[in-house]
C-alpha positions in Angstrom: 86.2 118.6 77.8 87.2 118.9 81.8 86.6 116.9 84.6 85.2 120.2 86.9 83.6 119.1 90.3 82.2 121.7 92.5 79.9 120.2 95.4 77.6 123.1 95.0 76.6 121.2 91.7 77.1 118.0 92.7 74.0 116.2 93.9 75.3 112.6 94.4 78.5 110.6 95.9 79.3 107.3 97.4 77.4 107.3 100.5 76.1 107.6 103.8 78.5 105.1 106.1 76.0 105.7 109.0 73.1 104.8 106.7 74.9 101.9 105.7 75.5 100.9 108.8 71.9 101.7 110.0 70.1 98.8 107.3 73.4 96.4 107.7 73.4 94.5 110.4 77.0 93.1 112.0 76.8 89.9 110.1 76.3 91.9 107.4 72.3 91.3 106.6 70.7 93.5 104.3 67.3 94.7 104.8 64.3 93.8 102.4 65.0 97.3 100.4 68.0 96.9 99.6 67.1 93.0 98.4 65.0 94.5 96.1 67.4 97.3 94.8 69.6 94.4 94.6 67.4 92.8 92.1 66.8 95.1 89.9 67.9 94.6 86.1 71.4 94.6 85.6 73.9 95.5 82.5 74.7 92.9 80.2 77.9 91.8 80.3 78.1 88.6 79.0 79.0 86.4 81.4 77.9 85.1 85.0 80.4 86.8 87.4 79.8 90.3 86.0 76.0 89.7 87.1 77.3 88.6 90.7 79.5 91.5 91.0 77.2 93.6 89.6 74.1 92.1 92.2 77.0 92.8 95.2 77.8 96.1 94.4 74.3 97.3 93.6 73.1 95.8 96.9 76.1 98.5 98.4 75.0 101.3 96.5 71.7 101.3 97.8 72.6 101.2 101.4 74.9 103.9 101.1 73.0 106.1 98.3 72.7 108.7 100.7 75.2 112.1 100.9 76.8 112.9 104.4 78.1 116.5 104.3 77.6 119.7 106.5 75.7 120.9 103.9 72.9 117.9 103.8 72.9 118.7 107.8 72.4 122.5 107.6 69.5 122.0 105.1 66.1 120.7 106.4 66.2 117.9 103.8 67.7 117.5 100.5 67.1 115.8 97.4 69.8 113.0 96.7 69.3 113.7 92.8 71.2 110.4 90.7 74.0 108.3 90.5 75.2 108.7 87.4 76.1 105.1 85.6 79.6 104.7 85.6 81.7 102.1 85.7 85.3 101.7 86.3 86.4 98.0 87.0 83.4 96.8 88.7 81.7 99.9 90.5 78.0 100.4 89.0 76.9 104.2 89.7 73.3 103.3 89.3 70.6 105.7 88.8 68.8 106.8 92.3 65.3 108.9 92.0 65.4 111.8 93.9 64.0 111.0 97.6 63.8 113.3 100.8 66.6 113.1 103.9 65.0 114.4 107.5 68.1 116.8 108.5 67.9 115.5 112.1 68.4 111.4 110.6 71.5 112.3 108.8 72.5 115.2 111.5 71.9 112.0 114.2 74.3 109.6 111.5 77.2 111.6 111.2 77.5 112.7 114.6 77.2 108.9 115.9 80.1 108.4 113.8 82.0 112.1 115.0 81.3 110.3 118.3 83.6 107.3 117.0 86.4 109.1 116.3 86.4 111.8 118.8 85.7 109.2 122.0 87.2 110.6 125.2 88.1 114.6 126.0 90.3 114.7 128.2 93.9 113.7 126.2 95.7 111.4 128.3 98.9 109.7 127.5 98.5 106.0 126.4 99.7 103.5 128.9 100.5 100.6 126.3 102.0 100.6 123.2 99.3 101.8 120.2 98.5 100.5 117.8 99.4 102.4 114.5 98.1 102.6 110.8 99.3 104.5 108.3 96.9 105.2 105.7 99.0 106.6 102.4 96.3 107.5 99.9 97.2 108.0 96.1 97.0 111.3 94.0 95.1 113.5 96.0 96.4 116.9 97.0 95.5 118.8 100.3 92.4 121.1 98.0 90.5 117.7 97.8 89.4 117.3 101.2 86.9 119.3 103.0 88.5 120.0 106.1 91.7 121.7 104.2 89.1 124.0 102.1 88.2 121.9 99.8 85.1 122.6 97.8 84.6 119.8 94.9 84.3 116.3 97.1 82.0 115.3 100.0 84.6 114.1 102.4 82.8 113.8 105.6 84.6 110.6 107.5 88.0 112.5 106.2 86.3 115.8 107.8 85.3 114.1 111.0 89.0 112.3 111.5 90.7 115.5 111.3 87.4 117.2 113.6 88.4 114.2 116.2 92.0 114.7 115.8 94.8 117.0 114.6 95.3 118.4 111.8 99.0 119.6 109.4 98.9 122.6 107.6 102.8 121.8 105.9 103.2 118.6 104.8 105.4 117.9 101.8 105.6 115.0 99.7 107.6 114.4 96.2 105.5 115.0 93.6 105.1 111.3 92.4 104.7 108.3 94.2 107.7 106.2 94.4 110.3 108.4 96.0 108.1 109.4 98.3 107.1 105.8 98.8 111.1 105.0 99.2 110.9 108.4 102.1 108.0 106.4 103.9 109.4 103.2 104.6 113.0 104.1 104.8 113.3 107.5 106.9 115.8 108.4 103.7 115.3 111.3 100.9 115.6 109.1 97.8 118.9 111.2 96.7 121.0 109.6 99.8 119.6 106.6 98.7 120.9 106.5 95.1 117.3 107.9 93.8 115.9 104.4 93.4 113.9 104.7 89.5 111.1 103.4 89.4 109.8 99.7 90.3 113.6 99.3 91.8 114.3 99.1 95.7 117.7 99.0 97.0 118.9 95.1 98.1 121.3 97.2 100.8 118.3 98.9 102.8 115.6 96.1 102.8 116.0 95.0 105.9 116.3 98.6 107.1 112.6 99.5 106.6 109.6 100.7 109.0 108.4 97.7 108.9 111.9 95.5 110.3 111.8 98.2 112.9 108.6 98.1 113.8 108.5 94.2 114.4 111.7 94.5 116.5 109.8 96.9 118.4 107.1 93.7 118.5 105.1 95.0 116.4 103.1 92.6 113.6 102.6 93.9 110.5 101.2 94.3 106.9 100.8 96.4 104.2 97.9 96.0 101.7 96.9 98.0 98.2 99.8 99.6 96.3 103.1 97.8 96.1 105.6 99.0 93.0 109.0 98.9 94.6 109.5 95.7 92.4 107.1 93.9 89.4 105.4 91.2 91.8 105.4 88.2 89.2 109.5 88.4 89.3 109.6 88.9 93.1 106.6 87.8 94.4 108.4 87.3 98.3 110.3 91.3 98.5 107.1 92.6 101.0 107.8 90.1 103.5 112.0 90.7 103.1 111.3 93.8 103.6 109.6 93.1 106.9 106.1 92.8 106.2 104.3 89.8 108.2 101.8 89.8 105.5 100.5 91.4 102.6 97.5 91.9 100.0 98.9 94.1 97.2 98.0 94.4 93.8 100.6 93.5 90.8 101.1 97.3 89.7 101.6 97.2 85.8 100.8 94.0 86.2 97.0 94.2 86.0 94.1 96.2 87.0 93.9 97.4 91.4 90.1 97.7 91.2 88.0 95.6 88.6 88.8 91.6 88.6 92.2 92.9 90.3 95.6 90.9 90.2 96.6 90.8 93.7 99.6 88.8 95.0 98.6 88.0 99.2 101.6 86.3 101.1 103.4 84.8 98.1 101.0 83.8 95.9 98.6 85.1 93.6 94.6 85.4 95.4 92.0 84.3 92.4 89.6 84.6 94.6 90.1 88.3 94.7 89.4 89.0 90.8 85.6 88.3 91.5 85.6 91.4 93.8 86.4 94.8 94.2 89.8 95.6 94.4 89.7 98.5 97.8 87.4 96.5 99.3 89.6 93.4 99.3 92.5 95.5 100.2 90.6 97.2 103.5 89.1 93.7 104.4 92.4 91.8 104.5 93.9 95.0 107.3 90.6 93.8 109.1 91.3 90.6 109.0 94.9 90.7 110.2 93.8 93.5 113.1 91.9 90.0 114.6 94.7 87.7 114.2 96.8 90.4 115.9 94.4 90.6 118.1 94.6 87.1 119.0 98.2 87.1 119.9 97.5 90.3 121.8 100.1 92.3 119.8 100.3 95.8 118.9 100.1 96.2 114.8 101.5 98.2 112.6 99.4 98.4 109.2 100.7 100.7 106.7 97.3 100.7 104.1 98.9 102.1 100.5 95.6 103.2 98.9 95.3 102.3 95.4 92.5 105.2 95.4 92.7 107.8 93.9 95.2 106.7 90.8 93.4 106.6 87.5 93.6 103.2 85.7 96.5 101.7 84.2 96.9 102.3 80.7 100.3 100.8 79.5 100.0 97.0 80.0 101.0 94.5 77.3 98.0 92.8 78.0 95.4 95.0 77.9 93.2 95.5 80.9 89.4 94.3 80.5 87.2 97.0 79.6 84.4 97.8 81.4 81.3 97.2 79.6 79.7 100.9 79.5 83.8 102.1 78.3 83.2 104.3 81.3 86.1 104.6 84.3 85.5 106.5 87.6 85.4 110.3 87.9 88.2 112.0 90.6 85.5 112.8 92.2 83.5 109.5 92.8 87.1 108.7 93.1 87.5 110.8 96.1 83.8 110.0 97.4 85.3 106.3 97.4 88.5 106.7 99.3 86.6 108.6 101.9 83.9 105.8 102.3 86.8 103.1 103.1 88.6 105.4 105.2 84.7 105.4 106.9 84.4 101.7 107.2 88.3 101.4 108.6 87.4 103.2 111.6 84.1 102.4 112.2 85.5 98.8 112.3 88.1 100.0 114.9 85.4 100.9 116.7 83.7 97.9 117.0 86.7 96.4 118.2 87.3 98.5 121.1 90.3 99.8 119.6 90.1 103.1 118.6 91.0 104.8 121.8 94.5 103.3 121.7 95.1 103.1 117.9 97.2 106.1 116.1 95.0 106.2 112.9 97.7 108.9 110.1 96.1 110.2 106.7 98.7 111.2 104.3 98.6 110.9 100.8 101.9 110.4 98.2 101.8 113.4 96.1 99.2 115.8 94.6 96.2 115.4 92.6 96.9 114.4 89.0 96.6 117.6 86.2 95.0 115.4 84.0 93.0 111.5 84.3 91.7 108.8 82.3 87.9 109.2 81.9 86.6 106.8 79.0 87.3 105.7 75.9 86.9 107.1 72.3 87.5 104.7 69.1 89.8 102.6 71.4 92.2 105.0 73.2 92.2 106.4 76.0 90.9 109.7 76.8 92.5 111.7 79.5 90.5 114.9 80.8 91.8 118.0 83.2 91.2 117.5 86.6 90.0 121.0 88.5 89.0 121.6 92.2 87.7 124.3 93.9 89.7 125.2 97.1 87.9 128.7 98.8 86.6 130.0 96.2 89.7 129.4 93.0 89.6 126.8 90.9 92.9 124.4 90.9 93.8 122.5 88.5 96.2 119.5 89.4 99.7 119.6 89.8 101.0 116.0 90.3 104.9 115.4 89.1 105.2 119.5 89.6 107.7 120.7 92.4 104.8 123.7 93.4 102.3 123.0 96.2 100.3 121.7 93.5 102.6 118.8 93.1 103.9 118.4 96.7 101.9 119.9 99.8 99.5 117.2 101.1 97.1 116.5 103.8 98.0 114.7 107.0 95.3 113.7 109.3 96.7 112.3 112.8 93.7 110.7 115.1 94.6 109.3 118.5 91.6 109.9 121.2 93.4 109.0 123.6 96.0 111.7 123.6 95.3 114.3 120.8 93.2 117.1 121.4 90.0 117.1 118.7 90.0 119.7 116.7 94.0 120.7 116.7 95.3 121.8 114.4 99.8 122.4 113.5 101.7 125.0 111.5 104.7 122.9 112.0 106.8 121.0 108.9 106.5 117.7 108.4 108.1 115.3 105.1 108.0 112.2 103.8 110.4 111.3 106.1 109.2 111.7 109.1 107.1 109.2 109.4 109.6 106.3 110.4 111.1 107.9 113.0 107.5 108.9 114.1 106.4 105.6 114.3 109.4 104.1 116.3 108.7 106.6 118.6 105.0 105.9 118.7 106.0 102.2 120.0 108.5 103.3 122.0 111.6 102.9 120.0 114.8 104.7 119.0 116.1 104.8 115.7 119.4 103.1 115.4 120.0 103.6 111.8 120.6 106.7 109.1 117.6 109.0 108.7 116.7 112.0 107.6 113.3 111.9 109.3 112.2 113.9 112.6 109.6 112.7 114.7 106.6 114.7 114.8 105.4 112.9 118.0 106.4 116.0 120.0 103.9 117.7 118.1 100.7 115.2 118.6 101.3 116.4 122.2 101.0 120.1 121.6 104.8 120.7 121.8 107.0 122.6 119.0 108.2 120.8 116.3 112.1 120.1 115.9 111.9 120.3 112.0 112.9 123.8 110.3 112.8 122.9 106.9 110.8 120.9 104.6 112.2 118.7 101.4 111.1 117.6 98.4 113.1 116.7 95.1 111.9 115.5 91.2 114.7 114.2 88.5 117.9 115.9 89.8 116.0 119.4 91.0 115.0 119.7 94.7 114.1 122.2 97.2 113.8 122.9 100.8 111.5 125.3 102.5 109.2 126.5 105.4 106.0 127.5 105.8 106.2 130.6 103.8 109.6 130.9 101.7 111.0 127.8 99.4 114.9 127.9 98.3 115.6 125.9 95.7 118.4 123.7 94.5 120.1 126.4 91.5 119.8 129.0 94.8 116.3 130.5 93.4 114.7 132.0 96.6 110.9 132.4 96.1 108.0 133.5 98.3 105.3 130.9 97.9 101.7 132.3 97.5 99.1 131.8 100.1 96.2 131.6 98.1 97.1 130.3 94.7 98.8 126.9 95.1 101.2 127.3 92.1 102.4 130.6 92.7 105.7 131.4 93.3 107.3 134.8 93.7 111.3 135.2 92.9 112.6 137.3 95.6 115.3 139.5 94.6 117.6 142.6 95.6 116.8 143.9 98.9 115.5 141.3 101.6 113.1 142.4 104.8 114.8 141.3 107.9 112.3 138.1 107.9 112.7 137.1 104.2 116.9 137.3 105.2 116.6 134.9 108.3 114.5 132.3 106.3 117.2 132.5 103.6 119.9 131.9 105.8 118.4 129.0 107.8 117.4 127.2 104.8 121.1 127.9 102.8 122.0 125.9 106.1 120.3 123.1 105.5 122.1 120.0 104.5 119.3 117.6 102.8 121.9 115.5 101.1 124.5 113.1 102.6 
């Protein structure tokens, strides 16, 4: 059995955001519909709060049952076919008949919300600080998204950020989650920081993270969704040591992210939470802190660490509850999910007036996963291959693999008021840049050790500083350009174009090119 998704056969995902938007009002009213979609029968499960949940998510299913893609607006109208039942902590993919879209409804939806993201033509250079939000999404390569190629997920509000903004070709991550992680909020390749292992986080440099620096900048701040640079129940306070005004992040290993999730917010553990859906609560709480920063009329910095699109946890003592159809998401409703809060983000930014000064980054931490957790089979665990299509070849996952399967990533970069929609960069860009970016965003310098360059230069339409890439896994590492890779036992390859995991050993005789890229990256000096 392999999970295969391929949008040409895919007839379902999570949504329309403009439909939702279109039968929701602002307090959040339903319509009549969607009262009675609502009330339809729901699964037994045995005890009360399943059938609230259950009632709640239903009730979101059927304002968003409809699929926003350039596809659905080419065609005159398109059946909507089912949503399959699945669930994976708490999400019900309920069964939809078949209906009829009008192309020019959805082709007037999505470009209402292109028209969100895209606000103002003329790039100008903000004249107050921005406000910035660094979205770090988890396990999803660059051949998931549309707008990189992607054929096997509908990623429309993905599509339109990077249509309203600009777009990297060559970003680089590690090829699993904390180093990169440790990269992200220190400016520091985890080898000149003593390669923290996993669930550890140096004492010396936590008060030497993006977040310290961005409140010295004035900056407020908070981080919500993934947190494993410690296990939460032995140090619940280390986010807000580490700079962090506040926080909403779930207790990884420590129980499940999305159904009935264990989330520790500001010190303590939120109960509340575990009668909702885990990336709901997580987007909701960055909402709720942009109005108390708004309030105080200071700039924020949220830095939202997706628990999408990570499979479930499988190694607790205590076992996770399982969901009562034994069912767990696919990548690709996965996917279809991460896009859809991604949706609702900006559109609230929007609604607040903020979008035209707000610096709005889409990265993600490493590739997409080879294999995931799909259901279960007499009690274990059954873990399926995870292919996409990406023009035309099918991919299969490389995550924890130091090939562009493992390690090149998209990054997204929307600011209407100074990038130019639709641009799109050639230029390198790591893990570590993004510190030093974001000082420089509010105005800062960098007064500590980094390995980072900004890549604010580039947002402007100026030439990038950066003339190698880096990326390293358990001892090995690498560092490249665009084109040719050198890595640590002095391997030079030629990476392929066209198939992700390719590489090419390039020996004897050198073209005049291949020798200059050699030499520049023998001079690099990743390592302190």
């Amino acid at each position: 059995m392999s999970l295969v998704c391929n949008s040409r056969n895919t007839n379902a995902s999570i949504g329309d955001l403009g439909h939702e938007l279109l039968e929701t009002g602002t307090d959040g009213s339903t319509t009549d519909s969607n009262a009675q979609c609502a009330s339809s029968a729901w699964p037994s499960a045995g005890n009360s709060n399943w059938q609230r949940l259950y009632s709640r998510t239903r009730k979101s299913l059927c304002r968003a049952r409809n699929l926003t893609s350039e596809k659905a607006i080419r065609q005159e109208s398109r059946p909507i076919g089912e949503w399959y039942q699945r669930i994976e902590y708490g999400i019900w993919w309920h069964r939809v008949f078949s209906e009829q879209i009008a192309m020019k409804k959805r082709q007037f939806l999505l470009a209402a919300f292109a028209a969100c993201i895209s606000c103002g033509s003329a790039p100008v250079y903000a004249a107050k600080q921005p406000n910035v939000i660094l979205i770090l999404a988890d396990d999803v390569g660059y051949e998931a998204l549309g707008c990189y190629g992607g054929e096997s997920y509908p990623t429309p509000h993905l599509d339109a950020l990077a249509k309203g903004g600009l777009q990297a070709m060559h970003c680089y991550s590690m090829p699993v989650c904390h180093p990169t992680r440790v990269a992200v909020l220190t400016g520091r390749y985890p080898f000149n920081v003593s390669s923290p292992k996993w669930g550890t986080f140096p004492a010396k440099l936590e008060k030497q993270t993006i977040a310290h620096a961005m409140k010295a900048a004035g900056y407020s701040s908070v981080v919500t969704g993934k947190w494993q640079l410690t296990l939460l129940r032995d140090d619940p306070p280390q986010p807000h040591r580490m700079g962090f005004d506040e926080y909403n992040v779930f207790g990884w290993h420590e129980g499940a992210r999305y159904h009935e999730p264990m989330i520790y917010e500001n010190g303590r553990v939120n109960e509340a939470a575990r009668q909702q859906f885990g990336p709901d609560v997580y987007r909701e709480f960055i909402e709720s802190f942009i109005d108390r920063s708004m309030k105080e009329e200071k700039p924020f910095f949220a830095f939202y660490s997706m628990a999408l699109c990570h499979d479930v946890t499988d190694d607790l003592d205590k076992p996770v509850p399982v969901s009562p159809s034994g069912k767990y998401l696919s990548y690709e409703e996965m996917v279809a999910e991460m896009d859809r809060q991604v949706g609702l983000l900006t559109v609230f930014l929007e609604r607040r007036k903020l979008r035209k000064n707000t610096v709005v980054i889409f990265t993600t931490d490493n590739g997409t996963p080879s294999k995931m957790i799909s259901h279960h089979l007499n009690g274990k665990l059954i873990r399926v291959p995870v292919f996409s299509q990406l023009a035309g070849r099918r991919i299969q996952g490389g995550k924890g693999r130091l090939d562009d399967t493992g390690t090149r990533v998209p990054l997204i970069v929307n600011w209407p008021s100074v990038i130019e929609p639709g641009s799109r960069t050639d230029a390198l860009i790591d893990m570590a840049d993004f510190f030093p970016t974001s000082l420089q965003l509010a105005g800062a310098s960098v007064d500590q050790p980094t390995d980072g360059i900004s890549f604010l230069p580039v947002l402007h339409g100026k030439a990038s500083e950066r003339s190698w890439a880096y990326s390293e896994h358990r001892g090995k590492w690498w560092v490249r350009d665009q084109r040719y890779k050198l890595h640590h036992t002095g391997r030079f390859v030629e990476v392929s174009q066209k198939n992700p995991g390719k590489e090419t050993e390039l020996k004897g005789k050198l073209t005049a090119v291949q020798k200059q890229s050699k030499a520049r990256l023998k001079a690099a000096k990743p390592h302190d």
